[in-house]
C-alpha positions as CSV (number, residue, x, y, z in Angstrom):
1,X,-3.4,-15.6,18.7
2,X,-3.5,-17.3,15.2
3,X,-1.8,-21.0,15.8
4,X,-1.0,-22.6,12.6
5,X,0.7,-26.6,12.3
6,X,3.2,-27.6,9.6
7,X,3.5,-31.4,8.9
8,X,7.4,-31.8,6.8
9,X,9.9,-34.3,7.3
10,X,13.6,-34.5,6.2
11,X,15.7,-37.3,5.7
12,X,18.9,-38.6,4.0
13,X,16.8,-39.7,1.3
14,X,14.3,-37.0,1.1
15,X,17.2,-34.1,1.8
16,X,16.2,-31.0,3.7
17,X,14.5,-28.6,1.2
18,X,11.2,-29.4,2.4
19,X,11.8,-28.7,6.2
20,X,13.7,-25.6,5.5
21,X,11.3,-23.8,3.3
22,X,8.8,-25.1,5.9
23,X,10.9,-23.3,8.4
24,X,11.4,-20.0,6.7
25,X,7.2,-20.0,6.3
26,X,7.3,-20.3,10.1
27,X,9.5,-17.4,10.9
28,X,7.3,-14.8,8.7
29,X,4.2,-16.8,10.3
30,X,6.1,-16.1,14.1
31,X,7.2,-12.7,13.2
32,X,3.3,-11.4,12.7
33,X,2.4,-13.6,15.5
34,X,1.5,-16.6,14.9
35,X,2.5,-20.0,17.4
36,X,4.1,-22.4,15.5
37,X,4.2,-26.0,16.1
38,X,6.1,-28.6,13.9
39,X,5.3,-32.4,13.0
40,X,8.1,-34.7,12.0
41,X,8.7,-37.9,11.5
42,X,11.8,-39.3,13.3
43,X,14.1,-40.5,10.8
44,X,17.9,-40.5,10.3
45,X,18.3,-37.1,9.2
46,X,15.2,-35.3,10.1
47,X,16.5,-32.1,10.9
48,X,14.2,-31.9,13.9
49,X,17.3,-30.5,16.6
50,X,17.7,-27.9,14.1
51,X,13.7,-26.7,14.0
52,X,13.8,-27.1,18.2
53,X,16.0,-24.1,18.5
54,X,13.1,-22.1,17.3
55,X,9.7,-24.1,17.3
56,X,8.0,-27.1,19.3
57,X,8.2,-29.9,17.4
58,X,5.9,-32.9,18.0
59,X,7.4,-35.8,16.9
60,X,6.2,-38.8,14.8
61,X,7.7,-41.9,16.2
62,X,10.1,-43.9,13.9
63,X,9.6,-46.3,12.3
64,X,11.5,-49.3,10.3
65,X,13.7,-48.3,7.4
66,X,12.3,-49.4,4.2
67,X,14.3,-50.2,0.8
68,X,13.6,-47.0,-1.4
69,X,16.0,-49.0,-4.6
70,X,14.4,-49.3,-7.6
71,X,11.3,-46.8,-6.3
72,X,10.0,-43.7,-8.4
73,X,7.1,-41.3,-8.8
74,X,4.5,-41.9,-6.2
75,X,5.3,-45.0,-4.8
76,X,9.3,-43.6,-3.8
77,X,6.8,-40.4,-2.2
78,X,4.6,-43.1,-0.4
79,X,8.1,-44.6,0.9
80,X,9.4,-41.6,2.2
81,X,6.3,-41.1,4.3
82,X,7.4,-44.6,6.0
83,X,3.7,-45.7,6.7
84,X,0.1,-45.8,4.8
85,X,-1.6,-42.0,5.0
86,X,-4.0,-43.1,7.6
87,X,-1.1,-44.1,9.9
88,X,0.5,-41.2,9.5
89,X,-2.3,-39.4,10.2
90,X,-3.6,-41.0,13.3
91,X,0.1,-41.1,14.4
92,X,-0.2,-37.0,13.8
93,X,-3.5,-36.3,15.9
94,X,-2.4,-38.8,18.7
95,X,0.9,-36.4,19.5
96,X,-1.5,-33.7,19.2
97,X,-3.7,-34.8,21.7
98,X,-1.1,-36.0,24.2
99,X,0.4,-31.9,23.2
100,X,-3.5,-30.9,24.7
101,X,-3.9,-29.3,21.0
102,X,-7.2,-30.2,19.7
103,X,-7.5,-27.5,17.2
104,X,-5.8,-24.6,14.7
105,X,-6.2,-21.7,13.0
106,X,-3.8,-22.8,10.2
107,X,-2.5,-25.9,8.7
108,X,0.7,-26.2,6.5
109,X,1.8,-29.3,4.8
110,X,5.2,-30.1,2.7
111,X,5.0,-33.4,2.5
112,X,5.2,-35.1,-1.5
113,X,3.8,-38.5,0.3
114,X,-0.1,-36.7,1.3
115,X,-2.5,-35.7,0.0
116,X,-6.6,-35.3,-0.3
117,X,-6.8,-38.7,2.2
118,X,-4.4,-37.5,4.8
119,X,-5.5,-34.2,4.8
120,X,-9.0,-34.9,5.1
121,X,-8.6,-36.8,8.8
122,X,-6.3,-33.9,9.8
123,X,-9.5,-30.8,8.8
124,X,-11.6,-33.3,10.7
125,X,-9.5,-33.6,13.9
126,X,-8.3,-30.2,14.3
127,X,-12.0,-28.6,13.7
128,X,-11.4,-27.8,9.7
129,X,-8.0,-25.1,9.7
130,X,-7.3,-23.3,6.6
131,X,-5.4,-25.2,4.9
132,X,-2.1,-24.4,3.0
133,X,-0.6,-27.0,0.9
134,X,3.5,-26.5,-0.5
135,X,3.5,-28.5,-3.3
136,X,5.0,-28.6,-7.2
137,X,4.6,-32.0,-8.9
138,X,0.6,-31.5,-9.0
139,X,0.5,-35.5,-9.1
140,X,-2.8,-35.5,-6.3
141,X,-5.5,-33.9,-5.1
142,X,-5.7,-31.7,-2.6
143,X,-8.4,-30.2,-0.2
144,X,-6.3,-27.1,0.0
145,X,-8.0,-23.7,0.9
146,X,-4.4,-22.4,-0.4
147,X,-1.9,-23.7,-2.7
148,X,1.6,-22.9,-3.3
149,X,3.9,-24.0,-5.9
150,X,7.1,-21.8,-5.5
151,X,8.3,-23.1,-8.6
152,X,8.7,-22.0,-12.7
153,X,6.4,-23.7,-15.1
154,X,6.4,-20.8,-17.5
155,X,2.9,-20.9,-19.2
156,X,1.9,-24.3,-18.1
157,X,1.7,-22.9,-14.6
158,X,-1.8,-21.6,-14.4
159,X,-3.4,-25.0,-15.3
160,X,-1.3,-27.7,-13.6
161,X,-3.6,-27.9,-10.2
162,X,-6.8,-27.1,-11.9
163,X,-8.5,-30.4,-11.4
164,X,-6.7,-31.4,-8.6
165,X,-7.8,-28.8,-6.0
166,X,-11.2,-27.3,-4.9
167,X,-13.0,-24.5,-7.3
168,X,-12.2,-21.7,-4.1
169,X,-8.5,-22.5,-3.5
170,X,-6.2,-19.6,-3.6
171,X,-3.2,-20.8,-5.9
172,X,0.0,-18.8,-5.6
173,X,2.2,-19.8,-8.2
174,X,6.0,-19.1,-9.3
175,X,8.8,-17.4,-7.3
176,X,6.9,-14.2,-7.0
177,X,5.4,-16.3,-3.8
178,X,8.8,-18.2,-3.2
179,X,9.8,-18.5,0.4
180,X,12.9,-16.8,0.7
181,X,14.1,-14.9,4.2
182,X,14.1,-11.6,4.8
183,X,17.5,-11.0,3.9
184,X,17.0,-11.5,0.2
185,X,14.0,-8.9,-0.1
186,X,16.7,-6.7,1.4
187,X,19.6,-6.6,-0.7
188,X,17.4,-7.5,-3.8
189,X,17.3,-3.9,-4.7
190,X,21.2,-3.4,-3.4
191,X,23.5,-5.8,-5.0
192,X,24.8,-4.2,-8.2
193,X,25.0,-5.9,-11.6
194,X,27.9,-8.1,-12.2
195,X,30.6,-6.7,-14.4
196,X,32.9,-9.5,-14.9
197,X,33.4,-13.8,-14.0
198,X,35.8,-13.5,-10.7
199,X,33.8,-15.4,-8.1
200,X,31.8,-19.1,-8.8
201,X,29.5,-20.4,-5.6
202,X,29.2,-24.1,-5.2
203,X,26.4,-25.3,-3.6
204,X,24.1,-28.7,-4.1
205,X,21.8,-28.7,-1.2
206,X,22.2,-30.1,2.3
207,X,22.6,-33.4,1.2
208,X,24.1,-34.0,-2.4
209,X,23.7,-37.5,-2.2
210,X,25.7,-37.6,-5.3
211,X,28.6,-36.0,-4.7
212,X,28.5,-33.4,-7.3
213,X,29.8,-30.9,-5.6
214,X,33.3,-32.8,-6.1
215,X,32.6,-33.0,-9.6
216,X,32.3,-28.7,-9.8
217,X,35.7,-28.5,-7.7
218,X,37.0,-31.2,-10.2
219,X,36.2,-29.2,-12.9
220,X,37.3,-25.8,-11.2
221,X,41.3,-27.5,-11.2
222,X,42.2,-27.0,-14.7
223,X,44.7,-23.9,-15.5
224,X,42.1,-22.3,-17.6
225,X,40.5,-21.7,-14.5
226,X,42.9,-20.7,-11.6
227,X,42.1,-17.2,-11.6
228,X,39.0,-17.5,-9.9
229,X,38.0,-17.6,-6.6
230,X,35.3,-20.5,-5.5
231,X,33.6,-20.4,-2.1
232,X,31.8,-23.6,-1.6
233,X,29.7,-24.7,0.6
234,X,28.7,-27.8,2.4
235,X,25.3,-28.9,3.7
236,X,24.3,-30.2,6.9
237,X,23.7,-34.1,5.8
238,X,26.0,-34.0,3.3
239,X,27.8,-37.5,3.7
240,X,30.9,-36.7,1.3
241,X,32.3,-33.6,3.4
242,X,35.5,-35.1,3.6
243,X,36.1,-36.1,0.0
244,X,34.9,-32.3,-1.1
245,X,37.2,-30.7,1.7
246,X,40.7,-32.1,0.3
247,X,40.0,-31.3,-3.4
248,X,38.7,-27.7,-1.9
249,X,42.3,-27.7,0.0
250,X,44.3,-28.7,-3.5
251,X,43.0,-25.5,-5.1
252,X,44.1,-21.9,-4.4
253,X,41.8,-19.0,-4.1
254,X,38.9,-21.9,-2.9
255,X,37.0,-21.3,0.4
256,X,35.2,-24.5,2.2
257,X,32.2,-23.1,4.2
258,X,30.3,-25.2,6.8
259,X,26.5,-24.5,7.1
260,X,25.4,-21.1,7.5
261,X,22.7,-19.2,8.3
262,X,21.7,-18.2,5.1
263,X,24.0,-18.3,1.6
264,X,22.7,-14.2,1.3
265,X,25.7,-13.0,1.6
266,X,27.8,-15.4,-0.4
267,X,25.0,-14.8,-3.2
268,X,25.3,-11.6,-3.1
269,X,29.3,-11.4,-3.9
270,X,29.5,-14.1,-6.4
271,X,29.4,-13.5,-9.9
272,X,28.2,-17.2,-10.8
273,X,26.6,-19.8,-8.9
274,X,27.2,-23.9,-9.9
275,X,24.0,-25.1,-7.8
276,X,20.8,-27.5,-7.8
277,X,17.7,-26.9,-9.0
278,X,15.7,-27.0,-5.6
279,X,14.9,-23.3,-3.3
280,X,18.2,-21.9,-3.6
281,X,17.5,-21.4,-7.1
282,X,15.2,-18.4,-6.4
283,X,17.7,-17.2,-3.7
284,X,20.2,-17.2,-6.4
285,X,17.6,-15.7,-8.6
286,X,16.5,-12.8,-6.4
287,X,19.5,-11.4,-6.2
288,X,20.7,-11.7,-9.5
289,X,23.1,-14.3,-9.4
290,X,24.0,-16.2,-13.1
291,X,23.3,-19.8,-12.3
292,X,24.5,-23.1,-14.1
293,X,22.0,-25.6,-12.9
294,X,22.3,-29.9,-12.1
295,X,18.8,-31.2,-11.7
296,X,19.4,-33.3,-8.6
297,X,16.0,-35.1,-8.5
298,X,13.3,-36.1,-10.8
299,X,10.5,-33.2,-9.8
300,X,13.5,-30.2,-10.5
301,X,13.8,-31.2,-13.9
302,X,10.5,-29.6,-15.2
303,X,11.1,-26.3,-14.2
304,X,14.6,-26.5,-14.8
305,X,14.0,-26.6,-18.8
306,X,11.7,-24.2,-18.1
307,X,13.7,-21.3,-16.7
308,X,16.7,-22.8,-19.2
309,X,14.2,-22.0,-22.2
310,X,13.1,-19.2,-20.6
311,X,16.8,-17.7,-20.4
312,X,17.1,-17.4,-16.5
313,X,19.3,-20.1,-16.0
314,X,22.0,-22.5,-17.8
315,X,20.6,-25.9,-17.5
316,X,23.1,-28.4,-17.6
317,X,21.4,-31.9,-17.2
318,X,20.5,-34.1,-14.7
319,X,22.8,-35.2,-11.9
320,X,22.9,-39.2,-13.8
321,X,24.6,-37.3,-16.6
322,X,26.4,-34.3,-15.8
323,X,30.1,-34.9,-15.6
324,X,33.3,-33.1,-14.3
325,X,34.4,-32.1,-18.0
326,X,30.5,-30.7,-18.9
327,X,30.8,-28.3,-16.0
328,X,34.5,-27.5,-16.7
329,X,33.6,-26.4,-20.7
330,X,30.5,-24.5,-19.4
331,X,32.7,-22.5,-17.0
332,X,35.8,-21.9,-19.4
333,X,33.2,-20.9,-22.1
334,X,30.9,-18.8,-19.8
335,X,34.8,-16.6,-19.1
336,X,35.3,-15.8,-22.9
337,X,31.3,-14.8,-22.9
338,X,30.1,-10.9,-22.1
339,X,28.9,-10.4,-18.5
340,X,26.4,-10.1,-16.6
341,X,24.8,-13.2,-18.0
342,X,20.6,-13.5,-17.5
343,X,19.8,-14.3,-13.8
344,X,16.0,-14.3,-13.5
345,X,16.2,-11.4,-11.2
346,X,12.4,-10.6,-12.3
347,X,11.5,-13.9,-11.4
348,X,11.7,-12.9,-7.5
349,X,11.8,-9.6,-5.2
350,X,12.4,-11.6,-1.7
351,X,8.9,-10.9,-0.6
352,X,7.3,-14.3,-1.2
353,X,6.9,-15.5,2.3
354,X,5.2,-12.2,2.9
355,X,2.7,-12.6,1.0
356,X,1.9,-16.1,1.7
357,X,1.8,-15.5,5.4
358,X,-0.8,-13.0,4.3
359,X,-3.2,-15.3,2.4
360,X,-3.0,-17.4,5.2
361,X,-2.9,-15.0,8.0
362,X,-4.8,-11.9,6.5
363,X,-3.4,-8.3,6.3
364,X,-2.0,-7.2,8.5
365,X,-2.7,-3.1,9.6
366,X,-1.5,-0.3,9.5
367,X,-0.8,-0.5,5.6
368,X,1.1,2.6,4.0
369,X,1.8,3.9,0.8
370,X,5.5,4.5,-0.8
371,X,6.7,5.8,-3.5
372,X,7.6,3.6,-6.7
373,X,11.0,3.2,-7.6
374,X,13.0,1.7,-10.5
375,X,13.6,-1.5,-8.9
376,X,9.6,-1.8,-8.6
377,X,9.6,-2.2,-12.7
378,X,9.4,-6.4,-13.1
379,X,6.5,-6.2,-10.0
380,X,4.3,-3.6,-11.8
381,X,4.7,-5.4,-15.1
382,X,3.7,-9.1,-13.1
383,X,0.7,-7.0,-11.7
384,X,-0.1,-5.5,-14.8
385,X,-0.4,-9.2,-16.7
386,X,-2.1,-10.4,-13.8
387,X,-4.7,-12.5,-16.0
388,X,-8.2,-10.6,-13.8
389,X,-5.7,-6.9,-14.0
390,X,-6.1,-7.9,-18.2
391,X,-9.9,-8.9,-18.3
392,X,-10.8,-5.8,-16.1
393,X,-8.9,-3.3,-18.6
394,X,-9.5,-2.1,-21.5
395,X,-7.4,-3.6,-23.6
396,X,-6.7,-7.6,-22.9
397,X,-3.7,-7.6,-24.2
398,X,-0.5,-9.1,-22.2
399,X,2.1,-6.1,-22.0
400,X,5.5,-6.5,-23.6
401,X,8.1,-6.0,-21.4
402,X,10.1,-3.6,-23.2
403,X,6.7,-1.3,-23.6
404,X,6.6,-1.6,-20.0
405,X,10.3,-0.6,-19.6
406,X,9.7,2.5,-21.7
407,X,6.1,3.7,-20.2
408,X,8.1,2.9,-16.7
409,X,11.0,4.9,-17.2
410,X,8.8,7.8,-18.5
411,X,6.6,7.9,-15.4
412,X,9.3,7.6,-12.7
413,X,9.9,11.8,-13.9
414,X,7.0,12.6,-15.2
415,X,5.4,14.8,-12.3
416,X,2.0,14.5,-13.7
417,X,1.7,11.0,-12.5
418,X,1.6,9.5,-9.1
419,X,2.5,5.7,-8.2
420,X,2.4,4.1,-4.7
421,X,2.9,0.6,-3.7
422,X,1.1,-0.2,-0.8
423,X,2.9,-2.2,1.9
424,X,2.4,-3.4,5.2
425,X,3.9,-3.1,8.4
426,X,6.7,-5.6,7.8
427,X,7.8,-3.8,4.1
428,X,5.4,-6.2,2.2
429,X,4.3,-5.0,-1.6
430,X,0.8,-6.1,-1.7
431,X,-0.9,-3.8,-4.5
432,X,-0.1,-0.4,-6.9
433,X,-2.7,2.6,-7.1
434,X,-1.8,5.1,-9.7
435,X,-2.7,9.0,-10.5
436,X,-2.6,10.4,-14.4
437,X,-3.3,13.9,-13.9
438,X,-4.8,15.9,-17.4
439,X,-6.5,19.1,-17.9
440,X,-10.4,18.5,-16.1
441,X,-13.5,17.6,-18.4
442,X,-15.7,19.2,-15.5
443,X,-16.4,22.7,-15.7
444,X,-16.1,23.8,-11.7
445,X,-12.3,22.2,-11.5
446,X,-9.0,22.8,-13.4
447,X,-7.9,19.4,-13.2
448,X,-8.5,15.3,-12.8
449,X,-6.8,12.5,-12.0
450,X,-7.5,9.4,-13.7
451,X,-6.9,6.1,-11.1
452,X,-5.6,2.6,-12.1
453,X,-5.6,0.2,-8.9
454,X,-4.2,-3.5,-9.2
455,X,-4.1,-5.9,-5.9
456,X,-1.5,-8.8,-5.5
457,X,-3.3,-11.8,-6.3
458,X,-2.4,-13.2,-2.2
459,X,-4.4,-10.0,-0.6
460,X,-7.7,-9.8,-3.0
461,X,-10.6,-10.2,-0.8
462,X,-9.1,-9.1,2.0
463,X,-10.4,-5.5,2.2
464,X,-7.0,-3.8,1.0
465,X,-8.4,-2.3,-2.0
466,X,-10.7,0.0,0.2
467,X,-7.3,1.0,2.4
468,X,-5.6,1.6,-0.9
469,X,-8.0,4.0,-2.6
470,X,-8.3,5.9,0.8
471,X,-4.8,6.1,1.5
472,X,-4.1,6.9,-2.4
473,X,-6.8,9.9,-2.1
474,X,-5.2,11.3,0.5
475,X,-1.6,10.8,-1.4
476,X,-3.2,12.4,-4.3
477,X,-4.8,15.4,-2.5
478,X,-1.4,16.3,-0.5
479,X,0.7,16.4,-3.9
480,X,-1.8,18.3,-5.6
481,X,-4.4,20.2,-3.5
482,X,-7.8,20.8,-3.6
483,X,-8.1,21.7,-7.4
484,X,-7.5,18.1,-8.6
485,X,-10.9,15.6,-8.9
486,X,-10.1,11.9,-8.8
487,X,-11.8,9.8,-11.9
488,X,-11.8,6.0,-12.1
489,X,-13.2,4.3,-15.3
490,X,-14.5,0.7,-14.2
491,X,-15.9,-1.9,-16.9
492,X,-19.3,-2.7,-15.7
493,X,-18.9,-6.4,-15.1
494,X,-16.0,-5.1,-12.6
495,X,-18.8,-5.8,-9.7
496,X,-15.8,-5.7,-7.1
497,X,-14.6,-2.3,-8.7
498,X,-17.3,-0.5,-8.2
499,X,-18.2,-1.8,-5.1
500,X,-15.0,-0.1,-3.8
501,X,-15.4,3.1,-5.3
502,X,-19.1,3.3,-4.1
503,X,-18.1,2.7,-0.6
504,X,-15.3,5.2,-0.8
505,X,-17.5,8.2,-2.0
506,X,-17.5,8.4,-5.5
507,X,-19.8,9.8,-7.2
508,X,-21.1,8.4,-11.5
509,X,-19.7,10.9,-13.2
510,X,-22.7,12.4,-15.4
511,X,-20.4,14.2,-17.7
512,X,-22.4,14.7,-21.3
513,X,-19.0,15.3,-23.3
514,X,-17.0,12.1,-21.5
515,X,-16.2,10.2,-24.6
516,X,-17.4,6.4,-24.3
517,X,-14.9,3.8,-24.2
518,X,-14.9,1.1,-26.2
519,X,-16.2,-1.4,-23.8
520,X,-19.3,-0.8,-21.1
521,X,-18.2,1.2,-18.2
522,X,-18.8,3.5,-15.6
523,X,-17.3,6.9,-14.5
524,X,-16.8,7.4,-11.4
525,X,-15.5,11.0,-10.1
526,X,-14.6,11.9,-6.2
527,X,-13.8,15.9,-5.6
528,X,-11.5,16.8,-2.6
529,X,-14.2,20.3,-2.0
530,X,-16.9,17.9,-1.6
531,X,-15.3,15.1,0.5
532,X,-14.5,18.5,3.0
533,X,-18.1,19.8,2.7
């Protein structure tokens, strides 16, 4: 039994996106079988009833209410903590010890107040867990054995935590890891594409300290805008439920909805979402809602211009600045524009908490093979540009998404080629393997098939690329019978390659006619008659 820890805390003044990404982590973790345990801090607003429907949680005691006025960067982070890092800690391993846990398999941490010092006594007292660290202002350093960062830097993304964590940590980066139930990897390949602006979601997180959602219902009053409907929803802590339920009653066609279990299904019928820029925005995202985005905090702000100047959202400032009338001439222009407007729906498939549970948890077996399908395009191109997919090929090159689309679109009927995804047991994408069948350059069979293998970035080094060539053989040799050979061309310095292909019985092709490629590499050839003989 795999036990993993997760140190988060919510308050009024941190809000709750912290211990509710925490907590979808921990029902992927518990659904492959994994014991959870929480640690909070007690604090007004801590969210810690909520987590004891489902988990233990040991609990920090509280402690005096500091001033946070005036506070920014890392000294408001250091605040929220309550206490210096060394407290905190020994405050964490005493409730352990009193819980009779002396050690993990696994430690998560969510927390923008610790780093490298905290985390440090923690390894030390729990006899050193892997450690996975949630994180995206990459302000401190970290002793992380994996890092996530959920969030959308664009091309800065790669280098942000380069000298702040150790040389071996596994970074997963973007929403492609982002840690969204599994509800949203469901209906991401279900909802249709919007046709028309009927239906606008309000939502500003469970807190919305400043009111905005009134200022979206303010806006959503005028004439111009009567005809469509608004469901809104308020959050747990929010402490302005009153105020936003009597301007939801003054409007017609607007539905006030106290928390739910997930917004899926409200996503999922809007057209347009007025939201903030925290984890909802890759809900939103996934399933291909339009979003017009308030910054509610200083660390959304980055990644906020960067999906607004990457087209997947409409960014319209900071929660200091945005007023009423900027939301109401965003909306009223956003009608007389052509719909469906860019959503980012490539930026997420739903599957992100997968594949972090498997980084931290390993694979999980029996893995199988499914056919490719159109809604599988965005995740082949990410895999594709995967920056080791690029050095290992032949050409370098990042791949243009419209080349992809077209090469894609081709495939899916071309009956010459065959593309599995690999998942595991829970639905999981975790790598491609691929079969180009052409006429045979060996004399004693009529055809070969030429492989191209790519592994999600969360599941290299885990022994999946052995299970995928396997499975993939067998894939191949059921399509197209015994009279097919399999070939795979792998660049010399590709040690892990053809390592894999060794192991799995291929054979160096010794082919005098095989025209060299333009980089070294080596041929490798596996016959279905011989893997029988």
């Amino acid at each position: 039994m795999t036990t993993v820890l997760i140190r988060a805390d919510a308050s009024l003044s941190i809000g709750s996106g912290h211990v509710m990404r925490s907590r979808t982590l921990a029902r992927e973790l518990q659904r492959r079988g994994a014991t959870i345990s929480f640690l909070c801090r007690r604090q007004p607003g801590d969210l810690i009833a909520l987590l004891q429907q489902e988990f233990p949680v040991l609990a920090l005691p509280e402690l005096p209410l500091a001033s946070h006025e005036g506070l920014q960067g890392r000294n408001l982070y250091g605040a929220w903590l309550g206490c210096s890092q060394a407290e905190d800690a020994a405050d964490c391993l005493q409730v352990l010890r009193q819980a009779g846990i002396s050690s993990a398999d696994g430690l998560v941490v969510d927390h923008y107040g610790l780093d490298a010092q905290w985390q440090a006594k923690l390894l030390d007292g729990l006899a050193q867990p892997k450690l996975l660290v949630i994180d995206d202002l990459a302000d401190r350093p970290h002793l992380a054995d994996l890092l996530l960062d959920q969030n959308f830097f664009g091309e800065a993304s790669a280098d942000r935590y380069r000298s702040l964590v150790p040389t071996a940590c596994r970074q997963l980066l973007g929403p492609h890891y982002a840690l969204l139930g599994p509800e949203y990897a469901q209906l991401h390949p279900l909802v249709p594409p919007r046709s028309e602006l009927r239906r606008v979601l309000v939502f500003f997180g469970g807190v919305d300290p400043d009111n905005l959602t009134s200022r979206a219902l303010e806006a959503l009053q005028t004439p111009e805008l009567a005809d469509l409907a608004v469901d809104v929803v308020v959050g747990l802590q929010s402490p302005h439920h009153h105020a936003v339920a009597e301007l939801a009653a003054r409007r017609p066609g607007t539905t006030l909805h106290r928390p739910l279990p997930n917004l899926a299904g409200l996503i999922a019928r809007a057209d347009l979402a007025i939201g903030a820029g925290g984890a909802t925005t890759w809900e939103r995202a996934c399933l291909g809602l339009p979003s017009m985005l308030v910054s509610i905090a200083d660390n959304q702000l980055p990644f906020a211009q960067a999906l607004d100047q990457a087209g997947k959202v409409q960014l319209l400032g900071s929660a200091a600045v945005v007023t009423a009338d900027q939301i109401r001439q965003a909306l009223i222009a956003a009608l007389q524009q052509p719909w469906p407007r860019a959503s980012g729906q490539d930026l997420s498939d739903g599957w992100g908490a997968g594949r972090v549970a498997t980084a931290l948890m390993g694979l999980q077996r029996p893995l199988r093979l499914r056919p490719a399908v159109a809604n599988d395009e965005a995740l082949l191109l990410r895999w594709a540009n995967d920056p080791r997919v690029r050095a290992n090929s032949y050409s370098t090159e990042t791949i243009a998404p419209g080349d992809h689309h077209r090469w894609f679109q081709a495939g899916l009927a071309d009956a010459s080629r065959l593309l599995q995804i690999a998942i595991d047991p829970f639905g999981c994408p975790l790598g491609q393997i691929r079969f180009d069948r052409q006429p045979s350059r060996s004399s004693h069979q009529a055809h070969e098939a030429l492989i191209d293998m790519s592994l999600d970035h969360c599941a290299r080094g885990l022994g999946l690329a052995a299970d995928l060539v396997h499975m993939g053989l067998q894939a191949m040799e059921q399509l197209w019978g015994p009279c097919t050979d399999a070939v795979a061309e792998v660049l010399e310095g590709n040690a892990a390659s053809q390592a894999t292909f060794a192991k799995a019985g291929f054979r160096i092709d010794d082919i005098s006619d095989a025209q060299p490629p333009s980089q070294p590499a080596t041929r490798w050839r596996w016959s279905p008659a011989a893997s029988h003989s």
